[in-house]
PDB file of N, CA, C, O and CB in Angstrom:
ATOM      1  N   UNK A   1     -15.069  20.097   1.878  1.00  0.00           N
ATOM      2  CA  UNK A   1     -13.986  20.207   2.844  1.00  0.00           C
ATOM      3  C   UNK A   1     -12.967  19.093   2.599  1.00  0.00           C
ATOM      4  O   UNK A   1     -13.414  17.951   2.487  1.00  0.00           O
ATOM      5  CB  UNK A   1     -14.535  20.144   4.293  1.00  0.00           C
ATOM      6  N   UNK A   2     -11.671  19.289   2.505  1.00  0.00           N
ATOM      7  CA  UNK A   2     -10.563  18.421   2.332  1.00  0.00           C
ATOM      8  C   UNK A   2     -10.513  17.322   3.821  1.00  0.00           C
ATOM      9  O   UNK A   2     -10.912  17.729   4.912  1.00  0.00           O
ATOM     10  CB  UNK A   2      -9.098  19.489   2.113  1.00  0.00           C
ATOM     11  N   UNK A   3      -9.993  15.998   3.626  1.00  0.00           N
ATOM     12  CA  UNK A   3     -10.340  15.389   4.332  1.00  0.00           C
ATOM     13  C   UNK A   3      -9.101  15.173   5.656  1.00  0.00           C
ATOM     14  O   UNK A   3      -9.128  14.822   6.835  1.00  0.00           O
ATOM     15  CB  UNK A   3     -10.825  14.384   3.534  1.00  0.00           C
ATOM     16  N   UNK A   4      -7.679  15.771   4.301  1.00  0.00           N
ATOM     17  CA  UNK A   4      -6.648  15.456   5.053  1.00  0.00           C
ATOM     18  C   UNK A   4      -5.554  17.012   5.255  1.00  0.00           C
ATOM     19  O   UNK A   4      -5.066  17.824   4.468  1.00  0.00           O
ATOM     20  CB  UNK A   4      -5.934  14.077   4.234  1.00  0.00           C
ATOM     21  N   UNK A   5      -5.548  16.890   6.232  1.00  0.00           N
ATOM     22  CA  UNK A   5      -4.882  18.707   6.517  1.00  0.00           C
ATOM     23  C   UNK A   5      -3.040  18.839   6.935  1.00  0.00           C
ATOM     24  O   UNK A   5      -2.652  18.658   8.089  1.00  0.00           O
ATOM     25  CB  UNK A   5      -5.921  19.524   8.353  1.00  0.00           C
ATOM     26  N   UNK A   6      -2.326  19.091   6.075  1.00  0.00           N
ATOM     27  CA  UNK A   6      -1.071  18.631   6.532  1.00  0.00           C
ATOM     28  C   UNK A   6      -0.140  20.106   6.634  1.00  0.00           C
ATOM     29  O   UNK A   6       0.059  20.754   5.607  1.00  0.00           O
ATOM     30  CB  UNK A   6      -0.441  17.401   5.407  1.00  0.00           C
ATOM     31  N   UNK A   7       0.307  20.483   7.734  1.00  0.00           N
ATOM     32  CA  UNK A   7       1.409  21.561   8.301  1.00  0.00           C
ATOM     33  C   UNK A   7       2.282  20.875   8.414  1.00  0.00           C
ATOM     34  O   UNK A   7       2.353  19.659   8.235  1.00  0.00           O
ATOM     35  CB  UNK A   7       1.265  22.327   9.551  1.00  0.00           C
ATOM     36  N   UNK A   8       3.458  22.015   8.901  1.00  0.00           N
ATOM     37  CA  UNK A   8       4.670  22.060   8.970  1.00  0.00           C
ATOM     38  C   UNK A   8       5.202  21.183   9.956  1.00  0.00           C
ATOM     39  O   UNK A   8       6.333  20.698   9.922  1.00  0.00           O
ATOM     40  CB  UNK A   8       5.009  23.235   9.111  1.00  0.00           C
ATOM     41  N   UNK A   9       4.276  20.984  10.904  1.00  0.00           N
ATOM     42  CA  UNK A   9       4.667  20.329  12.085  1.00  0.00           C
ATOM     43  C   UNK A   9       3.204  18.967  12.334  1.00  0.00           C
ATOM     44  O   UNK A   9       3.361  18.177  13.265  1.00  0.00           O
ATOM     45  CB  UNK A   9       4.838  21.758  13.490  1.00  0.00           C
ATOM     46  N   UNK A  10       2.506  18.898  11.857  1.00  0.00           N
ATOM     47  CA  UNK A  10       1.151  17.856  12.053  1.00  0.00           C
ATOM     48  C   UNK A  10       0.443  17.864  10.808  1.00  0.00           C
ATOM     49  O   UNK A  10       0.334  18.815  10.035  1.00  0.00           O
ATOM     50  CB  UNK A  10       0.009  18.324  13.272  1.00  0.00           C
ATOM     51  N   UNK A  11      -0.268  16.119  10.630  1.00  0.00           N
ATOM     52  CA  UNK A  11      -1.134  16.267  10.016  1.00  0.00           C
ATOM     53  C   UNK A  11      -2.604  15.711  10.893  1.00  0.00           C
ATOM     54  O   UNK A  11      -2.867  14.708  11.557  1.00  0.00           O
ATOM     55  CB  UNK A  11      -0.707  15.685   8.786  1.00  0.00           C
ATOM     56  N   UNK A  12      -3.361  16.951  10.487  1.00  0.00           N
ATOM     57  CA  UNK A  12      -4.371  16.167  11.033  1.00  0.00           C
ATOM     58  C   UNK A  12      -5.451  15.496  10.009  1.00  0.00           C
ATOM     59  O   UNK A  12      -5.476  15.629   8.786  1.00  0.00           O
ATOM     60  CB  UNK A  12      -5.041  17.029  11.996  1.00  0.00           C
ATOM     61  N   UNK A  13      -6.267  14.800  10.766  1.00  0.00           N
ATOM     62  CA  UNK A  13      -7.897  14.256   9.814  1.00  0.00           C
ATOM     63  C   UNK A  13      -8.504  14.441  10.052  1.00  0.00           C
ATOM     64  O   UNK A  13      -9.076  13.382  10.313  1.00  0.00           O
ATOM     65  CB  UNK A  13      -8.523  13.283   9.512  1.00  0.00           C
ATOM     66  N   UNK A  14      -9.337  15.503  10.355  1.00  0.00           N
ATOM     67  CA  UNK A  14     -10.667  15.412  10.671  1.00  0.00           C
ATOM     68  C   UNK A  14     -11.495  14.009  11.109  1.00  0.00           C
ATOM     69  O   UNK A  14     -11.685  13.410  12.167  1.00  0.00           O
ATOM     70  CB  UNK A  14     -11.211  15.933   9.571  1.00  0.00           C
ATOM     71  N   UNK A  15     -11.855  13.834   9.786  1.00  0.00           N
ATOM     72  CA  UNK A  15     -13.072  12.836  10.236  1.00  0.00           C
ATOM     73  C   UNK A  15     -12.493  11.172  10.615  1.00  0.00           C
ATOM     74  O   UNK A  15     -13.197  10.178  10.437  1.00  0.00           O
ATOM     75  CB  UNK A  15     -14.293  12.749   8.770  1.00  0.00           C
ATOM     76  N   UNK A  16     -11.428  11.143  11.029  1.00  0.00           N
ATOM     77  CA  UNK A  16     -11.120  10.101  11.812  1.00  0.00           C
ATOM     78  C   UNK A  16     -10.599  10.410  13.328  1.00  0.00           C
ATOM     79  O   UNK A  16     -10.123   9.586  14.109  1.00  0.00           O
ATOM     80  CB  UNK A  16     -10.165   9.377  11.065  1.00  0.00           C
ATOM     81  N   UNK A  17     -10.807  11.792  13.546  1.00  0.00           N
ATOM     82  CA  UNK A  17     -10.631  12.607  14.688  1.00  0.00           C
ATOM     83  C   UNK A  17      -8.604  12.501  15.404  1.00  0.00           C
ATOM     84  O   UNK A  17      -8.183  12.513  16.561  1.00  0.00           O
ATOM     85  CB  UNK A  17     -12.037  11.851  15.923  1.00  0.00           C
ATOM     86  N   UNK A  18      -8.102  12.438  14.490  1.00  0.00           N
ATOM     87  CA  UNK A  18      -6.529  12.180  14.268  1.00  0.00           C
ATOM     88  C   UNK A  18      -5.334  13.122  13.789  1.00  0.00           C
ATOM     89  O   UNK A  18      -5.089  13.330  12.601  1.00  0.00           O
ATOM     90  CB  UNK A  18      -6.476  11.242  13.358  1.00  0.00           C
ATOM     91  N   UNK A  19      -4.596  13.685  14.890  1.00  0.00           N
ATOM     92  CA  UNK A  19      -3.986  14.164  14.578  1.00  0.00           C
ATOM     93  C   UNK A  19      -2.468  13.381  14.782  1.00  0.00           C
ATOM     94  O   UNK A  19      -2.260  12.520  15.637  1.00  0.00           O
ATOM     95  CB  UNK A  19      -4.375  15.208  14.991  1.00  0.00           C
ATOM     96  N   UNK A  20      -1.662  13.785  13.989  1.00  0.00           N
ATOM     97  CA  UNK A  20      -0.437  12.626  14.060  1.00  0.00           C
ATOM     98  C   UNK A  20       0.911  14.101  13.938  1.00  0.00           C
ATOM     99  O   UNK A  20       0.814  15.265  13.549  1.00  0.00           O
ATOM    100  CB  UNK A  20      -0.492  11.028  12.204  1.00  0.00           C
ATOM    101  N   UNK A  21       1.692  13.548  14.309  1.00  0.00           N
ATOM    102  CA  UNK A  21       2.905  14.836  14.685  1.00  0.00           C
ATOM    103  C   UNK A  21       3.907  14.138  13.144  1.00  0.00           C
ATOM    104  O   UNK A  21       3.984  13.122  12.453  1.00  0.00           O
ATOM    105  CB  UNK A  21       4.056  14.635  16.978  1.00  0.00           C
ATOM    106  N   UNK A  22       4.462  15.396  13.268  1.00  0.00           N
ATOM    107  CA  UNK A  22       5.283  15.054  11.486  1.00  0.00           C
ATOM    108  C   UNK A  22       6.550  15.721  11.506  1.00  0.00           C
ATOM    109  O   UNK A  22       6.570  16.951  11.560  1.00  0.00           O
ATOM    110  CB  UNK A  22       4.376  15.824   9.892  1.00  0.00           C
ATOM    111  N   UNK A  23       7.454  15.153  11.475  1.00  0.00           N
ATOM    112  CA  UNK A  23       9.253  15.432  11.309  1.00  0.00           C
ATOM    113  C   UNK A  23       8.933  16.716  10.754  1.00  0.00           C
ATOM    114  O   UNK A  23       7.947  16.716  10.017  1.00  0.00           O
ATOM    115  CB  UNK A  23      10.414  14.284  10.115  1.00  0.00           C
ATOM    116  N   UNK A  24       9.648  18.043  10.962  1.00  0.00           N
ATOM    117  CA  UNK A  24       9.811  19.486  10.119  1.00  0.00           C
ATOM    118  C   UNK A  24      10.700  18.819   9.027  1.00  0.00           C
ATOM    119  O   UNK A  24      10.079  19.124   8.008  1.00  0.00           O
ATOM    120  CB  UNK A  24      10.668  20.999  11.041  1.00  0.00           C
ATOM    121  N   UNK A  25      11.590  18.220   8.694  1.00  0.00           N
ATOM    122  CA  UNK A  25      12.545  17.810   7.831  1.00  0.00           C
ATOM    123  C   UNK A  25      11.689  16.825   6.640  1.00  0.00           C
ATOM    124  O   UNK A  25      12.115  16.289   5.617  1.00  0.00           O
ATOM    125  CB  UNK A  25      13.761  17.015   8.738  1.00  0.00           C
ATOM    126  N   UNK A  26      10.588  16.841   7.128  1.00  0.00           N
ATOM    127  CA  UNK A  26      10.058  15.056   5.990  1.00  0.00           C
ATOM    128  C   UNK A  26       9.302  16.427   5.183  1.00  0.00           C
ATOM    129  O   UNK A  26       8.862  17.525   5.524  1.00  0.00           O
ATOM    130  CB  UNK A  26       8.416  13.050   6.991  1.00  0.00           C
ATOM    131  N   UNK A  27       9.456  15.600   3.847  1.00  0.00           N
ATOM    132  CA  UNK A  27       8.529  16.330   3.011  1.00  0.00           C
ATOM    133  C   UNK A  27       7.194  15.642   2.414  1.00  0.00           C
ATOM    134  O   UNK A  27       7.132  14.429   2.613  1.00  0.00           O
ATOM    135  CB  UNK A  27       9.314  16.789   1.919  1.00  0.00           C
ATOM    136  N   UNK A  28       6.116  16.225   1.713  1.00  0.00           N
ATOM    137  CA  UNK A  28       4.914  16.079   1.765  1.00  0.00           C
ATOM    138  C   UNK A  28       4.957  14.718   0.964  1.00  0.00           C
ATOM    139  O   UNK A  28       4.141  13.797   0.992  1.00  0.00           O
ATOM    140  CB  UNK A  28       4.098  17.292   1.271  1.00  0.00           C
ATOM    141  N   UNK A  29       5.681  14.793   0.517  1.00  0.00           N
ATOM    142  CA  UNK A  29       5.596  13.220  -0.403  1.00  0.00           C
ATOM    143  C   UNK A  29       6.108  12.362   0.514  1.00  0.00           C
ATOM    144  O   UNK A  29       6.022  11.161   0.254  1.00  0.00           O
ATOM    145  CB  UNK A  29       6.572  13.019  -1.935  1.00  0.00           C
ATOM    146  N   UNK A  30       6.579  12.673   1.444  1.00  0.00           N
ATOM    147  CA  UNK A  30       6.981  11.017   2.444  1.00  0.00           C
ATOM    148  C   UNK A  30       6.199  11.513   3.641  1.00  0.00           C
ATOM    149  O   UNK A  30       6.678  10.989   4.646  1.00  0.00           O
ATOM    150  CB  UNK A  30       9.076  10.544   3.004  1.00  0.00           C
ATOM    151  N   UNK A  31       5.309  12.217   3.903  1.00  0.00           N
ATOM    152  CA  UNK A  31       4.215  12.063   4.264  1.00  0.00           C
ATOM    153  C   UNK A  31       3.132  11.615   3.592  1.00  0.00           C
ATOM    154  O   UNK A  31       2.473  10.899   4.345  1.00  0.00           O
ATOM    155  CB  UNK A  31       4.024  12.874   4.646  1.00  0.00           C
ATOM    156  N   UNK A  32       2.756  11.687   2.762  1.00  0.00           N
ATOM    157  CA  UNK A  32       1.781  11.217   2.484  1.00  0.00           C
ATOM    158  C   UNK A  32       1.959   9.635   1.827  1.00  0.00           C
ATOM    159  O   UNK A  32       1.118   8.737   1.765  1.00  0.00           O
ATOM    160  CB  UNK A  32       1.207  12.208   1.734  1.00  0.00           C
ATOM    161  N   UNK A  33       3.255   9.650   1.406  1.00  0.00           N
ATOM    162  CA  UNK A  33       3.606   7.645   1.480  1.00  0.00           C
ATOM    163  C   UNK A  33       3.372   7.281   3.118  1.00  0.00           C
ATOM    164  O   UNK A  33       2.613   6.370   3.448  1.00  0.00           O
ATOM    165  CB  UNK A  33       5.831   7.047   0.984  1.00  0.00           C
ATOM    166  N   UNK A  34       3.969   7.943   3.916  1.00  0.00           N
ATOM    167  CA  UNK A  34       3.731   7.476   5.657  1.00  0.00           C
ATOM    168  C   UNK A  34       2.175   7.389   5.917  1.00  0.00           C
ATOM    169  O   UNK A  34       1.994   6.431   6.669  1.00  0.00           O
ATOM    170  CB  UNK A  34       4.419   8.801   6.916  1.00  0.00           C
ATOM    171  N   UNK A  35       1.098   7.941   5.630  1.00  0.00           N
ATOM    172  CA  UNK A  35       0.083   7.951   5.328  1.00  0.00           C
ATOM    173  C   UNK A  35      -0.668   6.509   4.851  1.00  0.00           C
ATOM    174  O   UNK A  35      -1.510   5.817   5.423  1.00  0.00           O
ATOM    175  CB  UNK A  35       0.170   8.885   4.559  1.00  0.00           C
ATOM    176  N   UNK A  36      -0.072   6.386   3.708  1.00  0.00           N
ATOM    177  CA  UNK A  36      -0.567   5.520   2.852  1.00  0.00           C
ATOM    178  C   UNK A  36      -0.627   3.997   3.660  1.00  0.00           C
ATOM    179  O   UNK A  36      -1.579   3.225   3.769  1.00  0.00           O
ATOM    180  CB  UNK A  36       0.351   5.588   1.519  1.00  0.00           C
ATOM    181  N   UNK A  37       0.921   3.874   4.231  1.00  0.00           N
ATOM    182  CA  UNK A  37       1.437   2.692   4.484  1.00  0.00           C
ATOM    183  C   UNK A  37       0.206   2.671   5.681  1.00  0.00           C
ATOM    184  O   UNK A  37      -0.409   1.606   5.617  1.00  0.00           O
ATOM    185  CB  UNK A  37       3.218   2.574   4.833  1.00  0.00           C
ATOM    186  N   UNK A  38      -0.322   3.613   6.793  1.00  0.00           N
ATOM    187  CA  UNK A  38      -0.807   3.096   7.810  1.00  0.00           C
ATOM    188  C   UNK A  38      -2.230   2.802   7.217  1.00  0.00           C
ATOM    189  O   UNK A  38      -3.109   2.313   7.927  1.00  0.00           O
ATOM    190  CB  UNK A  38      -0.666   3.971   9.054  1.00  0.00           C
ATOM    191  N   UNK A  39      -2.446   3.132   5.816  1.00  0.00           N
ATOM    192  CA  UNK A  39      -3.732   2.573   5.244  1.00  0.00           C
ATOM    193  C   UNK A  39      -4.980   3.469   5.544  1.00  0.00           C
ATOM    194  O   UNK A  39      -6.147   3.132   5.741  1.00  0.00           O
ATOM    195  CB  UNK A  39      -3.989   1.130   5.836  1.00  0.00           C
ATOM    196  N   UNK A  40      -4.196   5.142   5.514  1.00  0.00           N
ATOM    197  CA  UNK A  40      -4.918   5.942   5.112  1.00  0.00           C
ATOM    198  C   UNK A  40      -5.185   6.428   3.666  1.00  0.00           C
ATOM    199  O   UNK A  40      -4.223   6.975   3.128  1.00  0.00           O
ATOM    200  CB  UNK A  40      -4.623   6.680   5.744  1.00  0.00           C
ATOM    201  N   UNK A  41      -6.365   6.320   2.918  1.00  0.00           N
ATOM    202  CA  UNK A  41      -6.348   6.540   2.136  1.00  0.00           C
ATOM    203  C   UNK A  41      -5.937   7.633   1.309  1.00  0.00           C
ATOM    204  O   UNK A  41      -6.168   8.645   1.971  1.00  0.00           O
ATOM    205  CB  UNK A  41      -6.951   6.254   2.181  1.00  0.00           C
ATOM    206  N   UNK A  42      -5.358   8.008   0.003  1.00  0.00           N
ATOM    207  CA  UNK A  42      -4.951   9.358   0.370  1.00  0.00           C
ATOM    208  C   UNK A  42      -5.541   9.786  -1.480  1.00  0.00           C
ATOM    209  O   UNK A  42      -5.513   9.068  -2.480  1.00  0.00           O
ATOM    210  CB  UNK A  42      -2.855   9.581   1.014  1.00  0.00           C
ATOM    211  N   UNK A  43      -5.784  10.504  -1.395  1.00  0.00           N
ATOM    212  CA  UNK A  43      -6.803  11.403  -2.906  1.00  0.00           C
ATOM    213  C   UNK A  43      -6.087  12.826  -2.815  1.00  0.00           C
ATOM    214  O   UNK A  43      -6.173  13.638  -1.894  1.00  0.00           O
ATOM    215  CB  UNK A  43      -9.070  11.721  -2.594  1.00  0.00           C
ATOM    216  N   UNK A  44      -5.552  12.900  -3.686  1.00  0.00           N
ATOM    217  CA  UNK A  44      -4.618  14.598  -4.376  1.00  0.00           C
ATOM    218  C   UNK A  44      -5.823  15.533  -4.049  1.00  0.00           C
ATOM    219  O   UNK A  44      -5.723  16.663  -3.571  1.00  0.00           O
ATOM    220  CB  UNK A  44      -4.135  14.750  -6.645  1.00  0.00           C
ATOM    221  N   UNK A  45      -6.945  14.906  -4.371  1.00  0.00           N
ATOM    222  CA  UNK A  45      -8.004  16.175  -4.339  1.00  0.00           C
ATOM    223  C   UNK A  45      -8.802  16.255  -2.883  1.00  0.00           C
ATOM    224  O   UNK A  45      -9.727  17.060  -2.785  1.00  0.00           O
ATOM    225  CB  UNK A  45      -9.248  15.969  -5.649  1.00  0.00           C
ATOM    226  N   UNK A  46      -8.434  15.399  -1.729  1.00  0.00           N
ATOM    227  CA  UNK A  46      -8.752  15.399  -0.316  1.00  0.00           C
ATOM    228  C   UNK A  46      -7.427  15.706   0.468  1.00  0.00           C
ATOM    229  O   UNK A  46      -7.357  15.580   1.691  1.00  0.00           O
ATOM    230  CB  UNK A  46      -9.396  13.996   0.121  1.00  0.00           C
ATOM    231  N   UNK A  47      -6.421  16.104  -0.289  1.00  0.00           N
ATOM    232  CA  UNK A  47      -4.989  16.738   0.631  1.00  0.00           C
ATOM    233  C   UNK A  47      -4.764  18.777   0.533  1.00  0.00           C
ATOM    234  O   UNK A  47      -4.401  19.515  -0.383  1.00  0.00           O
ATOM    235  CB  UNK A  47      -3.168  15.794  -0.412  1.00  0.00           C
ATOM    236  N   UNK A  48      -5.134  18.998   1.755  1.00  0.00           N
ATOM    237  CA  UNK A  48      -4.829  20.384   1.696  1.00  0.00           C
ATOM    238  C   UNK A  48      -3.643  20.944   2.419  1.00  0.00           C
ATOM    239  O   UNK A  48      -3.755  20.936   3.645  1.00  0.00           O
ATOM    240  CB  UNK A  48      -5.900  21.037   2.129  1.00  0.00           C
ATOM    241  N   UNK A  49      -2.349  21.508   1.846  1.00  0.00           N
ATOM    242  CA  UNK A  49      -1.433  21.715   2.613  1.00  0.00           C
ATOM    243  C   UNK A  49      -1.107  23.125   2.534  1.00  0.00           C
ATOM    244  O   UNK A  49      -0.959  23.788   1.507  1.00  0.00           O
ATOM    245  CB  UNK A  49      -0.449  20.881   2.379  1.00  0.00           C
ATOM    246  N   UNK A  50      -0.993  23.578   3.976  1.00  0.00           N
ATOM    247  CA  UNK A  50      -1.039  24.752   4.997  1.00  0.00           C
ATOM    248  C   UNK A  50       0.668  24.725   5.051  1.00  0.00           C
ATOM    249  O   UNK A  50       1.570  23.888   5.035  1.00  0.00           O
ATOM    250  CB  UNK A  50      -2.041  24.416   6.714  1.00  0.00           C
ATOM    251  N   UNK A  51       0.456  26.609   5.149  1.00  0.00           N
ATOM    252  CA  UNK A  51       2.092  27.143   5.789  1.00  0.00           C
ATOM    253  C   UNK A  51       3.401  26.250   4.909  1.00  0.00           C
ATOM    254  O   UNK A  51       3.238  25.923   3.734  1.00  0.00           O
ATOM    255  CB  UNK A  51       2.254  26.601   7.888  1.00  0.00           C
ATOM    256  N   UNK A  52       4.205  26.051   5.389  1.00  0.00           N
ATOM    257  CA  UNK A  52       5.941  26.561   4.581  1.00  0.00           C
ATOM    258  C   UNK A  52       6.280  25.032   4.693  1.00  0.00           C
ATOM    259  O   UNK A  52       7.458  24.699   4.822  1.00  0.00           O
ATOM    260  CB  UNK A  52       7.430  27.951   5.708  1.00  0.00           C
ATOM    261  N   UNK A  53       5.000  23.829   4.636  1.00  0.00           N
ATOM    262  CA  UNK A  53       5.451  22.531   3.887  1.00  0.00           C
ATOM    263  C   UNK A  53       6.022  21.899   2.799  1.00  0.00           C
ATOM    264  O   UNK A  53       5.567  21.941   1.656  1.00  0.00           O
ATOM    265  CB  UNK A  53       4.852  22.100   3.783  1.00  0.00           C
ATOM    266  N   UNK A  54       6.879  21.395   3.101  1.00  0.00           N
ATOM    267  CA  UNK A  54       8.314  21.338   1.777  1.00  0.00           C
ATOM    268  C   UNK A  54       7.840  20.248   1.053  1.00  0.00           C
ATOM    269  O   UNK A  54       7.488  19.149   1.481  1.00  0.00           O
ATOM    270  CB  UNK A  54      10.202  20.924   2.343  1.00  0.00           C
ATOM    271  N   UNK A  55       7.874  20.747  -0.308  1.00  0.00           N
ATOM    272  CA  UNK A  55       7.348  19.462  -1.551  1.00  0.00           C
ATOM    273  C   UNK A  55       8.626  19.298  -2.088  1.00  0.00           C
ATOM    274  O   UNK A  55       8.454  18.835  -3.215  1.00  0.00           O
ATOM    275  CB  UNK A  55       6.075  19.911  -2.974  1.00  0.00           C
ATOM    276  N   UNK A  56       9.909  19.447  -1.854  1.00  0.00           N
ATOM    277  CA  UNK A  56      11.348  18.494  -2.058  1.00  0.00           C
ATOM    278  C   UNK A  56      11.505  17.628  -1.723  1.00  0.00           C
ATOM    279  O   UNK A  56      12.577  17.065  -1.944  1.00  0.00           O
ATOM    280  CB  UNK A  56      12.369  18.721  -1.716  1.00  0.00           C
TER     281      UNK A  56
END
């Protein structure tokens, strides 16, 4: 199971029981730098992204 779950509108985590709300305008790469910075770890192969999330 992927650890980190990211939509159009939230990402959640499971196993840190965390869901965090996410700009429709930000794309997955400055989410997942926003991610990083709060010192979530982040692994290409623990990111699963759902629905019409923009990788521009």
């Amino acid at each position: 199971m992927k650890r980190i779950h990211v939509w159009e509108n939230h990402v959640s985590i499971p196993h840190l029981n965390l869901v965090l709300v996410r700009p429709a305008d930000e794309t997955l790469s400055e989410t997942l730098g926003s991610l990083s910075r709060r010192g979530i770890g982040i692994d290409a192969a623990d990111v699963e992204v759902h629905g019409d999330v923009r990788t521009d």
